[in-house]
C-alpha positions in Angstrom: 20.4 19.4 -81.4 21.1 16.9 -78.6 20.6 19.4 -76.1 17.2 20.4 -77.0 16.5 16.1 -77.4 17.5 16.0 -74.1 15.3 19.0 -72.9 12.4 17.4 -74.2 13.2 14.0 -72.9 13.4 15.9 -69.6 10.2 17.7 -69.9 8.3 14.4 -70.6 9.6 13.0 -67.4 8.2 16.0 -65.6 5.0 15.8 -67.3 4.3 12.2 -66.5 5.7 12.2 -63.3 3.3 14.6 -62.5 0.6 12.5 -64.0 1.2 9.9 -61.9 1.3 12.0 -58.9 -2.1 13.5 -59.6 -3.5 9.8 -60.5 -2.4 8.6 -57.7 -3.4 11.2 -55.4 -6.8 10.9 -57.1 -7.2 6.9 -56.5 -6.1 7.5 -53.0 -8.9 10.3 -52.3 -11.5 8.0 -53.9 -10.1 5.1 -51.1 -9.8 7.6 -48.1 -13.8 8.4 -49.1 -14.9 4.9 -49.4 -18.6 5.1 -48.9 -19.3 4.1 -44.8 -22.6 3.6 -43.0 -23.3 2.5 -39.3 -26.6 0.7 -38.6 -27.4 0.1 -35.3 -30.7 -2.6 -34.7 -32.8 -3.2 -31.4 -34.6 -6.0 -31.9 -34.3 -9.5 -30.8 -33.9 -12.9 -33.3 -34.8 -16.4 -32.4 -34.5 -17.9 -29.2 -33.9 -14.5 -27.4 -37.9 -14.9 -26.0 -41.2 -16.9 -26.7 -42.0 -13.6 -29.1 -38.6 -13.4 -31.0 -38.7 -14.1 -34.3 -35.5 -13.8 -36.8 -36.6 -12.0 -39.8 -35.7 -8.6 -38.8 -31.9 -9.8 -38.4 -32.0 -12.0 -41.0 -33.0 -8.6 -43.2 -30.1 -7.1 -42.0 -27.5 -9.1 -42.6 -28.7 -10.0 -46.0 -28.4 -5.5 -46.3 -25.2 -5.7 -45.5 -24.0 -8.0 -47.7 -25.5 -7.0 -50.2 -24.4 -3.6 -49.7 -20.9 -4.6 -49.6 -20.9 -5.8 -52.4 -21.7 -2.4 -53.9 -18.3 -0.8 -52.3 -20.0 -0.1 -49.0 -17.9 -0.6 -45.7 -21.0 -1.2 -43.3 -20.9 -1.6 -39.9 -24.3 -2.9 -38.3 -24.9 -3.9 -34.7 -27.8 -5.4 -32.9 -28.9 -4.7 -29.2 -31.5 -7.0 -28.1 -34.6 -5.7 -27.1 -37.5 -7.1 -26.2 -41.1 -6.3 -28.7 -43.0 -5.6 -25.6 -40.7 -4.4 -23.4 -40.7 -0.3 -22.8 -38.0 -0.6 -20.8 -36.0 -2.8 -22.4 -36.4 -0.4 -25.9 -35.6 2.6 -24.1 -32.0 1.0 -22.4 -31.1 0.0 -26.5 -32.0 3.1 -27.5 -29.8 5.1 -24.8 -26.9 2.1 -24.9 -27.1 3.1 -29.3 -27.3 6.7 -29.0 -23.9 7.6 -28.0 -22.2 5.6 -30.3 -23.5 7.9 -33.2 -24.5 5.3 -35.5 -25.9 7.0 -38.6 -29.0 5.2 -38.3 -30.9 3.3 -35.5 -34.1 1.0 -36.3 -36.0 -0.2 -33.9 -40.0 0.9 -32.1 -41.2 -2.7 -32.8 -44.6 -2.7 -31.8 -46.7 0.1 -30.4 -45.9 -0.9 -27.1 -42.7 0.4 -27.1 -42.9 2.9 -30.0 -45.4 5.0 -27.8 -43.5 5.4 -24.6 -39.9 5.4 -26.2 -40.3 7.6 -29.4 -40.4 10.6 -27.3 -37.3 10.4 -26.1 -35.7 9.3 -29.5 -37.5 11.9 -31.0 -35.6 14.7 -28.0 -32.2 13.2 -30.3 -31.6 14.4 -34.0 -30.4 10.7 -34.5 -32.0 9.6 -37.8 -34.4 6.4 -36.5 -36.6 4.2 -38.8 -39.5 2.5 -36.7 -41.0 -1.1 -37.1 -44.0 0.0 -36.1 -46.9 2.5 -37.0 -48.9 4.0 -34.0 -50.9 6.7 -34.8 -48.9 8.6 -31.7 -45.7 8.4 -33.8 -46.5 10.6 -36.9 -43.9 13.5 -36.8 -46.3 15.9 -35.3 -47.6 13.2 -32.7 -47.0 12.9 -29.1 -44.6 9.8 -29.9 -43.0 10.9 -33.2 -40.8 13.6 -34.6 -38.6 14.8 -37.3 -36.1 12.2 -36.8 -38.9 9.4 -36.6 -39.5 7.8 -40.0 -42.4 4.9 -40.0 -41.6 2.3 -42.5 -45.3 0.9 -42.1 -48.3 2.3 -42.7 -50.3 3.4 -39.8 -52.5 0.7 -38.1 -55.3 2.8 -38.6 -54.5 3.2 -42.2 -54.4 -1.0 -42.6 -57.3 -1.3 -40.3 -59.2 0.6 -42.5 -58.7 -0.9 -45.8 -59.2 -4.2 -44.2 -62.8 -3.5 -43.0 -63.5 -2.0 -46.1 -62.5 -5.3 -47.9 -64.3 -7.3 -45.1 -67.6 -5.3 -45.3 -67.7 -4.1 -49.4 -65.4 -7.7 -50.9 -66.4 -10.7 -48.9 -69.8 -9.0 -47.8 -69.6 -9.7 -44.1 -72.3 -8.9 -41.3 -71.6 -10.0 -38.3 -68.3 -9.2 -37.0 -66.5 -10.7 -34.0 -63.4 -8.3 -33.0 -60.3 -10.2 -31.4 -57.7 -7.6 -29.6 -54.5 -7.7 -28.0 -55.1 -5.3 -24.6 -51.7 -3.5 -25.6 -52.1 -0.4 -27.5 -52.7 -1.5 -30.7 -55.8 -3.1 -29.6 -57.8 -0.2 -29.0 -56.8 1.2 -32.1 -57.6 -0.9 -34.1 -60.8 -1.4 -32.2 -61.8 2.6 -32.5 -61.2 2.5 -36.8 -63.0 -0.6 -37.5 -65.9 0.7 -35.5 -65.7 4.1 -37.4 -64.8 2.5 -40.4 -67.7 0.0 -40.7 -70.4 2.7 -40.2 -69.9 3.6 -44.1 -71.4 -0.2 -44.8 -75.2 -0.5 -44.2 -75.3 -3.8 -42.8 -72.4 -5.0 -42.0 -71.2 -4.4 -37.9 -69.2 -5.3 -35.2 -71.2 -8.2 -32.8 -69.0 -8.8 -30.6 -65.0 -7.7 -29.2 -63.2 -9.9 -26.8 -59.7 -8.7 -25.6 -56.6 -11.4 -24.9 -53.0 -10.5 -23.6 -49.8 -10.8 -26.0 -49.3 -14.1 -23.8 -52.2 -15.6 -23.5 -52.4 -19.3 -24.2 -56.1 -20.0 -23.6 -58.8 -18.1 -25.7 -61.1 -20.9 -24.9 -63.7 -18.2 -23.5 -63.3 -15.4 -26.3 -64.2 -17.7 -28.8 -67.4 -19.4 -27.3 -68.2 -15.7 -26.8 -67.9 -15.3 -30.9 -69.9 -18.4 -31.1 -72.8 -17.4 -29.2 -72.7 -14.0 -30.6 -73.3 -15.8 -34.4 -70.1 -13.6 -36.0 -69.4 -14.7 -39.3 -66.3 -13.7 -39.4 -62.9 -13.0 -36.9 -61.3 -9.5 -37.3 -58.0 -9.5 -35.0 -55.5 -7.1 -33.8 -52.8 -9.4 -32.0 -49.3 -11.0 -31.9 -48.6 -13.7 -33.6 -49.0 -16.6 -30.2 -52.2 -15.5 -29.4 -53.0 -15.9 -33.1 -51.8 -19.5 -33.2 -54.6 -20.0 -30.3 -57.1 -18.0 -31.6 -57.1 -20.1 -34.9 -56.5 -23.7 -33.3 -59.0 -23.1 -30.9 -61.7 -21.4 -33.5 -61.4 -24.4 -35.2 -61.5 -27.0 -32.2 -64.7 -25.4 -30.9 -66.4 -26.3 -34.2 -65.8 -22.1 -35.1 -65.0 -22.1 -38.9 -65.8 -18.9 -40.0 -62.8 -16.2 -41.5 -60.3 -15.6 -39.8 -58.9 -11.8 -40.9 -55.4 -10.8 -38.9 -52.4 -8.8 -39.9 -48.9 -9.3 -40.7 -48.4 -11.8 -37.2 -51.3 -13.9 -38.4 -49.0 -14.5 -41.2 -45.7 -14.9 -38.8 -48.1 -17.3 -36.7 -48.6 -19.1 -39.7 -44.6 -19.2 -41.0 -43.8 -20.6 -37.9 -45.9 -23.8 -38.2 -47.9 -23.0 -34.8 -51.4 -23.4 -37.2 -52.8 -26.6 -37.3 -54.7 -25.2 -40.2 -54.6 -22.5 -42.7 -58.4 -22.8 -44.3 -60.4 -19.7 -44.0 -57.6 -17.2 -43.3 -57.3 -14.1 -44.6 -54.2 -11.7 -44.5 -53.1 -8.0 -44.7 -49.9 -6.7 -44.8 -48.3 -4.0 -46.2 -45.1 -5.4 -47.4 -45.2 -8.9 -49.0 -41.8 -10.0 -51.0 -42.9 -12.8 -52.6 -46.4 -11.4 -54.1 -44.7 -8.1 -55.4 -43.1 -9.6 -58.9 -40.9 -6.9 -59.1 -37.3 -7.6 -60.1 -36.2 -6.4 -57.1 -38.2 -8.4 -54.8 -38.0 -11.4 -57.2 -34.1 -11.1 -56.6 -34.4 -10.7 -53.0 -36.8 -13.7 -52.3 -34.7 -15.8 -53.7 -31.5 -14.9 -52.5 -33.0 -14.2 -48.8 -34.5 -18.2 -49.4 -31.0 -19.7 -49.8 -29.6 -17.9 -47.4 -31.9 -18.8 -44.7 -33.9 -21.6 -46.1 -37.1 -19.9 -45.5 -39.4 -16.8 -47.5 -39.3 -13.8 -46.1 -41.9 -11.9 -44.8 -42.5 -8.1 -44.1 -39.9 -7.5 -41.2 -37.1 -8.8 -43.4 -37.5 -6.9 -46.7 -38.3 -3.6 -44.6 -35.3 -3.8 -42.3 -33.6 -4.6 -45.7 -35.1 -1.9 -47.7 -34.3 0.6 -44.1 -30.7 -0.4 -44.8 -30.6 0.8 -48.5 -32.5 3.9 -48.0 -30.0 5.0 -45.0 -27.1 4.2 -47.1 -28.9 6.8 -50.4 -29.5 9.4 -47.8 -25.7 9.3 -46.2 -24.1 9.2 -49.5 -26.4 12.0 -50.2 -26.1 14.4 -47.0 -23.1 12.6 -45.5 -22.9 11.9 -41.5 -24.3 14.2 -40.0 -28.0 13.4 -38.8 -29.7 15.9 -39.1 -28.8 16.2 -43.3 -29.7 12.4 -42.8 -32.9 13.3 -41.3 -33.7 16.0 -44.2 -32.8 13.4 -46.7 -34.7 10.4 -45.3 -37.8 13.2 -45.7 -37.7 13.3 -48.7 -37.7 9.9 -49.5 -39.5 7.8 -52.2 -38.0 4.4 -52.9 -38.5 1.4 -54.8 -36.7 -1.6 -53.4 -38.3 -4.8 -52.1 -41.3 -2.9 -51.3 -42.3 0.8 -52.6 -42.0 4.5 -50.0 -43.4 7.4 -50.3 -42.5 9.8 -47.1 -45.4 12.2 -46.6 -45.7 15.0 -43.9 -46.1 12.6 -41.3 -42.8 10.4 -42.0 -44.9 7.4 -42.5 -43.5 5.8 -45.6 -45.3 2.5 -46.3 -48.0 3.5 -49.2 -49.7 0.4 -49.7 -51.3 -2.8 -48.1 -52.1 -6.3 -49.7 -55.0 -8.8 -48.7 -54.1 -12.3 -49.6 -55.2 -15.8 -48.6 -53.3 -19.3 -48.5 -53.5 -21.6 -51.1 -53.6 -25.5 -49.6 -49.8 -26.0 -50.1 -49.3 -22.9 -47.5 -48.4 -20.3 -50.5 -50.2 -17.0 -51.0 -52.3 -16.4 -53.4 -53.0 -12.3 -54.0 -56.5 -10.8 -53.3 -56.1 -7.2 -53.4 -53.8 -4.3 -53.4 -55.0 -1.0 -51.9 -53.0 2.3 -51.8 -52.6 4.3 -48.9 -53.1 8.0 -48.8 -51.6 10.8 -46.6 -53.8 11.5 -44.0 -53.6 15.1 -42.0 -52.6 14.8 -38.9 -55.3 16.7 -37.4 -57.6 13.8 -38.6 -55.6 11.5 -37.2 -57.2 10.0 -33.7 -54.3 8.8 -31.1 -54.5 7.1 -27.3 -51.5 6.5 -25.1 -54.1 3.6 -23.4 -52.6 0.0 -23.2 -55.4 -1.2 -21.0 -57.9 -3.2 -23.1 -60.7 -1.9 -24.7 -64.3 -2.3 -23.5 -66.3 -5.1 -24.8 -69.8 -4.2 -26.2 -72.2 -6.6 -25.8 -73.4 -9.1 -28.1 -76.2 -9.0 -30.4 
């Protein structure tokens, strides 16, 4: 009897020795396959140049932490480079590349995106891009499969804003205001096929400006004489401050319509007024109201002591949707690649990833109330557009003023 007592006193210790052995093995495989990602950002914050602003940072390192504290161990690293700067994208790009991050974001402005996408797009490393050139769709001359545009394209916004200009505040006489970098022209070619649809309503006048410019004095006489009762612009966000304090200086008071810089002009206090302005932008925290961008506003607010705008919840959201697509394919890129393309994600702001890896599907029009906080005017959906239809220029010279009317 007290041999077989012992014998099964035995066996128990067996038993839960080997228990513990498999528990222990199991915790330490869950530890040695803590979820990792590597984020590497080229893009400069404030101070770096008179262009830098510090939202796309900002974005990140809100990501991060927030990241971590979902188990994540994420290493993120930032390369300045320069908005405008071909050169000084490309050298971030080839200083990021063979470090094997597991995702790079960068392509700030067309400027860059155009000339440099190619030769990301030569790489399998999985990019996102800040900006939306028609050239960088995965079939264009700029883009590929690797290339995933977290914007809609400028010719996508540029044509729900003339159709709001021309069909919701019943404009006529348009004055066109244009940066002579490549997004100038663009926009300039889809408002002028755009507005053809609206019997009535046309482009009087286009004056061009450079992304530095700091006297638009003669532009906007130009809009003055030509009786435009309205301001479309394509620009940066300095030219925008002097485009709007001059309008307004010269005795100009009519709208005002920019893009998402007009609003960045405005954030930075660089607009002695913010009458008559009207906005798109197709990623705008504070007027989504969803519990995700609710939660992010304020917690990006006490963090930095300011609301942030497009570039900060979409480097943000960039970080969560690399972070699904590794724990879903792992580190390899090109799996990251197939995952990102497949993408649809609701975080601060929605994605959809069609066939052309452009993944912003919507853009808002807002205006400013007078204490400087948006008010919401309309919300339009973007649709996939083929990419034979789909009109691109590799120009940055400046577009060709028609005459006035």
């Amino acid at each position: 009897m007290a041999l077989k007592l012992r014998l099964v006193i035995t066996a128990c210790f067996v038993v839960g020795a080997l228990v513990t052995a498999l528990v222990t093995g199991g915790t330490a495989g869950a530890q040695g396959a803590k979820k990792s990602l590597y984020v590497i950002g080229a893009y400069e914050t404030k101070g770096e140049s008179s262009l830098a602003v510090p939202n796309f940072d900002d974005g990140a390192k809100l990501a991060v932490k927030d990241l971590e504290k979902k188990g994540w161990t994420v290493k993120y690293e930032r390369i300045p480079a320069g908005g405008v700067s071909a050169s000084s994208q490309e050298e971030a790009f080839l200083a990021a590349e063979p470090k094997n991050p597991d995702v790079f974001i960068g392509l700030t402005s067309s400027n860059v995106f155009i000339p440099v996408g190619p030769k990301v797009a030569a790489t399998d490393l999985p990019t996102f891009a800040l900006a939306s050139p028609t050239e960088g769709v995965r079939t264009g001359p700029s883009g590929g499969d690797n290339i995933f545009l977290l914007r809609p394209l400028n010719e996508q916004t540029y044509e729900k804003f003339t159709d709001y200009a021309c069909k919701i505040m019943k404009l006529h006489r348009i004055g066109l205001s244009l940066v002579t970098t490549a997004f100038g022209p663009t926009v300039q070619r889809i408002v002028n096929r755009t507005i053809q649809k609206y019997k009535g309503c046309k482009v009087v006048a286009a004056e061009t400006n450079g992304f530095g410019d700091t006297d638009m004095t003669q532009q906007i006489l130009a809009f003055k004489d030509a009786n435009v009762d309205a301001i479309m612009s394509a620009n940066f966000p300095a030219p925008f401050g002097v485009l709007v304090n001059q309008s307004r200086q010269n005795g100009l008071v009519v709208p005002i319509l920019g893009g998402a810089s007009l609003n960045i002009a405005k954030d930075s206090g660089s607009l002695q007024s913010i009458n008559n302005l009207v906005v798109v932008d197709d990623c705008v925290p504070e007027l989504n109201h969803t519990k995700s961008a609710n939660k992010f506003v304020k917690a990006y607010k006490k963090e930095y002591g300011y609301l942030p705008n497009y570039a900060s919840a979409q480097v943000y959201d960039a970080f969560f949707m690399a972070a699904n697509a590794v724990a879903k394919a792992g580190h390899d890129a090109k799996a990251i690649d197939k995952a990102l393309a497949g993408t649809v994600y609701h975080g601060v702001c929605d994605y959809r990833n069609d066939n052309n890896n452009v993944m912003g599907d919507s853009v808002t029009v807002y205006k400013y109330n007078a204490n400087g906080s948006k008010k919401f005017l309309k919300k339009y959906p973007i649709a996939f557009v083929p990419s034979a239809e789909l009109a691109t220029t590799t120009t940055t010279a400046a577009p060709a003023a028609p005459s006035s009317t």
